[in-house]
C-alpha positions as CSV (number, residue, x, y, z in Angstrom):
1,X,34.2,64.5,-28.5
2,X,36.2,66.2,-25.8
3,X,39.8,64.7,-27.3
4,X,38.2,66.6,-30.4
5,X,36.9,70.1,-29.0
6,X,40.5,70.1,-26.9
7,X,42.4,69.6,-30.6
8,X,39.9,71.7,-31.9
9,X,39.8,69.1,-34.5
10,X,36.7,69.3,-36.5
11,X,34.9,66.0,-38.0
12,X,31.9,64.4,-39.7
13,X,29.7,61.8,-38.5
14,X,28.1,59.7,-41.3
15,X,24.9,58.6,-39.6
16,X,23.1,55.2,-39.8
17,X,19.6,56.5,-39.8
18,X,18.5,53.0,-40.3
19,X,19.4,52.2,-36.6
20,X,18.3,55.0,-34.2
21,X,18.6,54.5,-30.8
22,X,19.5,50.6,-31.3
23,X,22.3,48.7,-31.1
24,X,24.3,48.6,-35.2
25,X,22.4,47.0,-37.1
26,X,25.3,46.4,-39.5
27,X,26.6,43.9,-36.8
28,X,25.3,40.6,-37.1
29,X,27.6,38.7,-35.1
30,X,27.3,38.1,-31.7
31,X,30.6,37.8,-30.7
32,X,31.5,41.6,-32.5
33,X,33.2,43.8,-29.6
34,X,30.4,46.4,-30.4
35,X,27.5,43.8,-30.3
36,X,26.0,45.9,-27.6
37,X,26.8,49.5,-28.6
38,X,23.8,51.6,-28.9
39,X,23.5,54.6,-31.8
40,X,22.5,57.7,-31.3
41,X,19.1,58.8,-30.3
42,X,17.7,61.7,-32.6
43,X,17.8,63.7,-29.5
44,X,21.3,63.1,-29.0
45,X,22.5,64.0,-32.4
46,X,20.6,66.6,-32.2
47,X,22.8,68.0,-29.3
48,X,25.8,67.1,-31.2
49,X,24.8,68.8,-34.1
50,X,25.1,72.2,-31.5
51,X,28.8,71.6,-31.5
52,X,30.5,73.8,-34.1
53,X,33.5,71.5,-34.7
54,X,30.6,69.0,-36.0
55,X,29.5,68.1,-39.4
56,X,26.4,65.7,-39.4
57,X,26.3,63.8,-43.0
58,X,23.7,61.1,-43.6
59,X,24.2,57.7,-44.3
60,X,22.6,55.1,-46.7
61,X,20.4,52.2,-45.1
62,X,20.5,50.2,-47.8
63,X,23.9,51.0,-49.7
64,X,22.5,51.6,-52.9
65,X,25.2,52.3,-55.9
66,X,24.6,55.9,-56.0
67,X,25.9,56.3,-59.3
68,X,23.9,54.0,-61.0
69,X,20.5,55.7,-59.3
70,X,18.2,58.1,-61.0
71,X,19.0,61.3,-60.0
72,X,15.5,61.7,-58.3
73,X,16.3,58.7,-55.9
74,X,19.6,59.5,-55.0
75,X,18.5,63.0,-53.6
């Protein structure tokens, strides 16, 4: 984020609402370099989300095929 706000560079962050305030879920092995990461808290992205060169965007849990949904379950 500071590289970013010096650049003024804005960006989005597609988050993993499945895994708040854990380590990614998405990473099942062990031996992955961000094994022990942690994700956002609510609280923090809710901070971030003050930032104006932010864009917050979400992100499927299960990665659906979104075109394929009804249009009621892909809202």
């Amino acid at each position: 984020l500071p590289e970013l706000k010096r650049r003024n560079i804005p960006f989005t962050i597609f988050f993993p609402t499945g895994s708040w305030n854990t380590r990614p879920q998405w990473i099942r092995n062990h031996d992955h370099p961000s094994w022990n990461q942690r994700v956002l808290s609510k609280d923090e992205l809710r901070v971030l989300a003050q930032e104006n060169l932010v864009t917050i965007a979400s992100h499927s849990v299960t990665h659906p095929h979104f075109p394929s949904l009804p249009k009621e379950s892909a809202n």
